[in-house]
N, C-alpha and C positions, 0 to 999 in steps of 0.2 A: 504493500500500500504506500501510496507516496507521502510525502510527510509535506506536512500544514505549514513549513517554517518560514518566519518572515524574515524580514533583512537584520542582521546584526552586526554592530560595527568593529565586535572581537573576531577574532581570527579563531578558529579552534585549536587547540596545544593536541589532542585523540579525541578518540571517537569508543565509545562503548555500549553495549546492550546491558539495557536497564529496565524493570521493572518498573514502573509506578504504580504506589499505592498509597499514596495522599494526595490532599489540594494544600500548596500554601496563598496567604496573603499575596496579591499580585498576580493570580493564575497562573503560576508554574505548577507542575506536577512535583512529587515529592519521591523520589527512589532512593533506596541505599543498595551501596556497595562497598566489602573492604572494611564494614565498621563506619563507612565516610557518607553522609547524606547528601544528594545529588538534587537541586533545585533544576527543573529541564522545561522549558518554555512549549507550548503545546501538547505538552501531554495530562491524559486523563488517566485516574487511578485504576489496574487493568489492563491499560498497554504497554507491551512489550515494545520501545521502541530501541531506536538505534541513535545515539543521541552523540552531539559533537559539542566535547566540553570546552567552553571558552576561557575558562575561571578553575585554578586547584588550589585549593587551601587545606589547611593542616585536618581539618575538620568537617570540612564540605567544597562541595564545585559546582558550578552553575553552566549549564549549556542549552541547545537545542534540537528538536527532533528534528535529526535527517529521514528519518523512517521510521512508519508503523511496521515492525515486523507483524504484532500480533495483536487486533484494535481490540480494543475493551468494550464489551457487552452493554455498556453505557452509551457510545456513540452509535450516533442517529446522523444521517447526512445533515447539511448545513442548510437552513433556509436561503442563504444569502451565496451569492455567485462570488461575491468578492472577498470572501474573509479567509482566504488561501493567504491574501498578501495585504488586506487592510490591517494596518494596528487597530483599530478599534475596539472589538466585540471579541472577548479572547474563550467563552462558554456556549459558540452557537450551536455546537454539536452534543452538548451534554442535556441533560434534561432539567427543567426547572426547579424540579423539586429538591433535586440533591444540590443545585445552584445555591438555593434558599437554606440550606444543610452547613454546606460549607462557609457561608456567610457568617451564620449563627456560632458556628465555632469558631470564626475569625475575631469576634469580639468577646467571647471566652477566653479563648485561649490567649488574648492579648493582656484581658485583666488577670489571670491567673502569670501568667508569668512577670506583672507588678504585682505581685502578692496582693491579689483584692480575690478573697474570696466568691466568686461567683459560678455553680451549681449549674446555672439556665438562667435565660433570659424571661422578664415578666411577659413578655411577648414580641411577637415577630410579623411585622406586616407586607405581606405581599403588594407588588406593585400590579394597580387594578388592570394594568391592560401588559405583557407581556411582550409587545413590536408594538412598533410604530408609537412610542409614547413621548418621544424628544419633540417639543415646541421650538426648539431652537434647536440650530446647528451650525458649526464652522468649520467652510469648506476650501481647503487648499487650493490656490491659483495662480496660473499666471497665464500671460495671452500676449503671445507676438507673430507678427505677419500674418495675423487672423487664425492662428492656431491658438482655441481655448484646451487647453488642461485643467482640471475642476475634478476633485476628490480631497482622499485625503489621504496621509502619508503614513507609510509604510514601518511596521514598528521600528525599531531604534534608526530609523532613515530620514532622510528632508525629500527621497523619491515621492510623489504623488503618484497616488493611486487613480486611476479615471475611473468613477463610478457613476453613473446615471439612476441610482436608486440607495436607497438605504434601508436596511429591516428595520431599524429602530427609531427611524423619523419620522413626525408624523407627515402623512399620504401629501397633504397640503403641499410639504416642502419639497419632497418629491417629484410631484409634478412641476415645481417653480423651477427645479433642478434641474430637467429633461429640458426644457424651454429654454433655461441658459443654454445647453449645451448646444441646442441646435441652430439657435441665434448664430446670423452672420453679422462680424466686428469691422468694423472700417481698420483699415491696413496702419493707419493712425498712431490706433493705442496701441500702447507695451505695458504690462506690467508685468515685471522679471518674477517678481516672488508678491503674495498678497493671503489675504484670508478676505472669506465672503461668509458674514454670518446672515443665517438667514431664517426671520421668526415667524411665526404664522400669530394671530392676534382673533380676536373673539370673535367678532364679524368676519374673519374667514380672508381678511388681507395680510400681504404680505408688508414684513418688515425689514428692510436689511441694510448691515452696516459693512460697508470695505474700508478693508486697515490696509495700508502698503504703506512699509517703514521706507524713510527720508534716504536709507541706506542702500536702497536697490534704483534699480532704473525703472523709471516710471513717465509715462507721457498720454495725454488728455483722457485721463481716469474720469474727467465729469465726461463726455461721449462714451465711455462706457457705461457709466451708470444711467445717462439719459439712453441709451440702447433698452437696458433693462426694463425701465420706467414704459417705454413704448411698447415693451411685449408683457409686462404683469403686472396684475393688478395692485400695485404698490401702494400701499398707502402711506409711511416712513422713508426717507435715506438717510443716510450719515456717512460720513468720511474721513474716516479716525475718528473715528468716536468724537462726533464736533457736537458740543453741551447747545448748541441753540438749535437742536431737531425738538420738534415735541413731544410728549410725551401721549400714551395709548394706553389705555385699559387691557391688559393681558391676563386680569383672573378677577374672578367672582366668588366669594363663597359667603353663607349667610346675609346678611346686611351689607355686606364690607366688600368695597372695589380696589380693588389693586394695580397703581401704575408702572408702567416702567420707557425710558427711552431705546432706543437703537445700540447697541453693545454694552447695554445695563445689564451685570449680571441679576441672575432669578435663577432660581431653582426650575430644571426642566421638567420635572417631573409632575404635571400639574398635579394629576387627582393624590399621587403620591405625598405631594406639600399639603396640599388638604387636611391627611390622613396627621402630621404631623405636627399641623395646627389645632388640630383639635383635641391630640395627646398633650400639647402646651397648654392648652385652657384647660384642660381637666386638673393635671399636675398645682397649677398655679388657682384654681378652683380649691382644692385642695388645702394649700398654701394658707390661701387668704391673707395674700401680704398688704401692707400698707403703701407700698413702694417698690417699683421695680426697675432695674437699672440694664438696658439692654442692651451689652456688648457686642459688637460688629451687627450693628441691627442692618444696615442695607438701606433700604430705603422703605423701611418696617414693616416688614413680610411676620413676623413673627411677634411685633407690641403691639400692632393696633388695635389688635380685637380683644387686647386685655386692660383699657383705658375702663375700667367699670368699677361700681361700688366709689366711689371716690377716691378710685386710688390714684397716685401722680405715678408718670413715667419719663424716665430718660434715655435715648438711645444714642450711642455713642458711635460713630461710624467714620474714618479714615477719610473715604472719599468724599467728596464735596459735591458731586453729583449726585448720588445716591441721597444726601443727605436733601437736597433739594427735591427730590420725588418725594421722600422722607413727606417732607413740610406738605409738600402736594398733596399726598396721601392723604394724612390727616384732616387736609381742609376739607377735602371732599365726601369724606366720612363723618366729618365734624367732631372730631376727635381733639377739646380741648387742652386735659389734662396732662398735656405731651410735652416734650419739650428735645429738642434734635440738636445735636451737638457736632460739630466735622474736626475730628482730632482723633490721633492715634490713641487705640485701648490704653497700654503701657503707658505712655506717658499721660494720660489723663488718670490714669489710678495711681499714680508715682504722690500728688497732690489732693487725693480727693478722698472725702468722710462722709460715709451713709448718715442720712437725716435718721433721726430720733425716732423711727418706727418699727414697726415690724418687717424689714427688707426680704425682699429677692434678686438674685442677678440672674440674667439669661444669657449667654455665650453660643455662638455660632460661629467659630474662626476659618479662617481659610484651611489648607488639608494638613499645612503647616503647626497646625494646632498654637496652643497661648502660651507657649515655652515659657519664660521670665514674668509673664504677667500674670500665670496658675499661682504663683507664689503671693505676687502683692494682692489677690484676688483673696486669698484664703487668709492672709492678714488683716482683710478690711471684715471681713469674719458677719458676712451676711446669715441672715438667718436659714438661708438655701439659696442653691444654687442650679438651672437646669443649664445643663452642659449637653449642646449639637456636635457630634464631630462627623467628617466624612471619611476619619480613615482611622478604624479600631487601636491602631497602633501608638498611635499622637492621643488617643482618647484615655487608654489606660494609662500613658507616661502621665500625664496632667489628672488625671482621674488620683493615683498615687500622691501629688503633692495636695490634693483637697483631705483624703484618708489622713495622711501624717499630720496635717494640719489641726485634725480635730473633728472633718467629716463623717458622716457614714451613707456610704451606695445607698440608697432606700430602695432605687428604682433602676432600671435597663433595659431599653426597647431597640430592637433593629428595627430598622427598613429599607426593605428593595426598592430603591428609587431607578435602579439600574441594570433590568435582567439583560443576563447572556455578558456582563460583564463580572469580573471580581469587586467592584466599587459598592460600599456600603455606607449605611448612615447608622449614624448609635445616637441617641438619647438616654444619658443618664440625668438622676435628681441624688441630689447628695444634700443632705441635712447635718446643721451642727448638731452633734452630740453633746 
């Protein structure tokens, strides 16, 4: 059987037949040989492959499948024609359930190995639609002498991939996809290298913003986007992410409308966000704080809908765009008790003292997690704290300095915001003891 492997930019040192019979963090397969554990990029636990080690260390090596000798009982052909050579989608061939399996132990076995006791999770939420659930997408480009390339890039490569379809976006983008691709370009434009995100919005129009860095060759990028504009039904552009596009309604749930601009990050996962709005109101329901101070809020995907009972809110967020949908957000909800701040987490807790109430902090950080600011966080010794991470791993290291601090886990929820990929979300709630 031929083997799934994508581009790597290590050379292999041998080549060896290995078992696999785990999943780690990252979608490698997990083999041993020799005593020495073998991390092997496309494979699933079960196959027999033939794998070319890029990486040997005294205790482990890290390579990828040249060959299935012998495919494991779990795969299932791939929906997808392209995920031979797309980095994206590293689980299209395994089945969901064990997908959702190995997720759950990825945020186990990440707290267990910071010494945080945890057994099982309080629960685990499937994402409601399994393909086609990405709102957004960013898709690899460039376009000279009326040659468009448009995909996306190849694991550990800057090769593009040409794809005219994706399993995991939703149908909307797809079709907007197919239409670039068949578009003819005036001989005009160049763009050497670019990204083309590209959203779909509530009414069913299209959103999209082109980045091409200052760095590459680039010429009359507006004739190409006015190209666009004349074949779909656009309703947003942006060009570099330029802050005077306006902003569009991209989600609804209960009472509450939610904005965002043209390369405004948001959670792609709509009904999945949903899902995890509603475990934030329950938790903080719960709570019943007097005050809630919302680290890396965004442009308040996660405080608006907890403005209630009289309680005040602060949200704290880096960017200054974000923070401006932030204000927008609120007005339009009418969400007085708010208050939106544009300054980094770290150095605004370096300086700041929770008001005389019954506090909560909510945290959502990049995948990077709150390294240095876990500590001043657990110093300023809220009353609880709900902690979003999107990578188990960055979750338990910071999850560990709330524990030492004086915390205790109450709570830990996964969710699938990302089938057919390794990528997971945790929600924990941790209370002073």
């Amino acid at each position: 059987m031929k083997s799934n492997h994508k581009a790597t930019t290590n050379k292999p040192t041998t080549t060896k037949v290995l078992k696999v019979t785990g999943m780690s963090y990252g979608g490698r397969g997990v083999a041993r040989d020799g005593g020495k554990v073998y991390f092997v990029r496309d494979g699933l636990p079960g196959d027999t492959v033939r794998a070319a080690i890029t990486k040997e260390k005294k205790s482990f090596g890290e390579g990828y499948v040249t060959a299935i000798t012998q495919p494991s009982a779990l795969r299932s052909p791939s929906p997808c024609r392209f995920s031979k050579d797309c980095g994206g989608c590293q689980w299209l061939e395994a089945p969901l359930e064990l997908q959702e399996a190995w997720k759950k132990d990825f945020i186990i076995t990440a707290l267990r190995k910071a010494d945080i006791s945890c057994h099982s999770l309080d629960d685990f939420f499937s994402s409601p639609k399994s393909n086609h659930y990405r709102n957004r997408s960013q898709f690899k480009l460039s376009l000279r002498g009326k040659k468009l390339t448009i995909g996306f890039f190849k694991e550990k490569s800057r090769d593009i991939v040409s794809v005219d379809t994706c399993f995991i976006v939703d149908k909307s983008i797809n079709q907007a996809l197919r239409i670039i691709k068949q578009l003819e370009y005036p001989e005009s434009i160049v763009i050497e290298s670019g990204s083309l995100e590209i959203q779909h919005s509530l009414d069913n129009q299209i959103i999209i913003n082109l980045t091409v860095s200052k760095f590459v060759e680039s010429k009359n990028t507006s004739t190409f986007i006015e190209t666009l504009q004349k074949a779909l039904p656009i309703a947003l552009v942006s060009f570099n992410h330029s802050q005077s596009e306006p902003s569009f309604i991209y989600d609804k749930q209960n009472e509450f409308q939610y904005k965002s601009a043209p390369g405004q990050f948001q959670q792609i996962n709509i009904a999945g966000n949903h899902k995890l709005r509603d475990i934030v109101k329950e938790l903080v329901s719960e709570i019943n704080p007097g005050f809630i101070l919302d680290l890396f809020c965004g442009s308040g995907n996660l405080c608006l809908q907890l403005a209630e009972n009289n309680r005040e809110l602060l949200g704290v967020e880096l960017s200054e765009s974000a923070i401006a949908l932030a204000d927008e957000n609120a007005k339009i909800n009418h969400v007085d008790r708010i208050e939106f701040v544009s300054k980094d987490s770290l150095t605004f807790l370096k300086n700041y003292k929770l008001p005389d109430k019954k506090s909560l902090v909510i945290c959502d950080p990049p995948r990077a997690g709150l390294l240095d600011t876990a500590q001043l966080l657990q110093e300023l010794k809220p009353h609880a704290i709900i902690y979003i991470s999107c990578d188990p791993n960055t979750f338990a290291r910071d999850a560990k300095v709330f524990v030492d601090g004086g915390y205790v886990m109450k709570r830990v929820y996964g969710f699938d915001f990302f089938p057919h990929t390794y990528h997971v979300e945790t929600c924990g709630l941790f209370e002073l003891s």
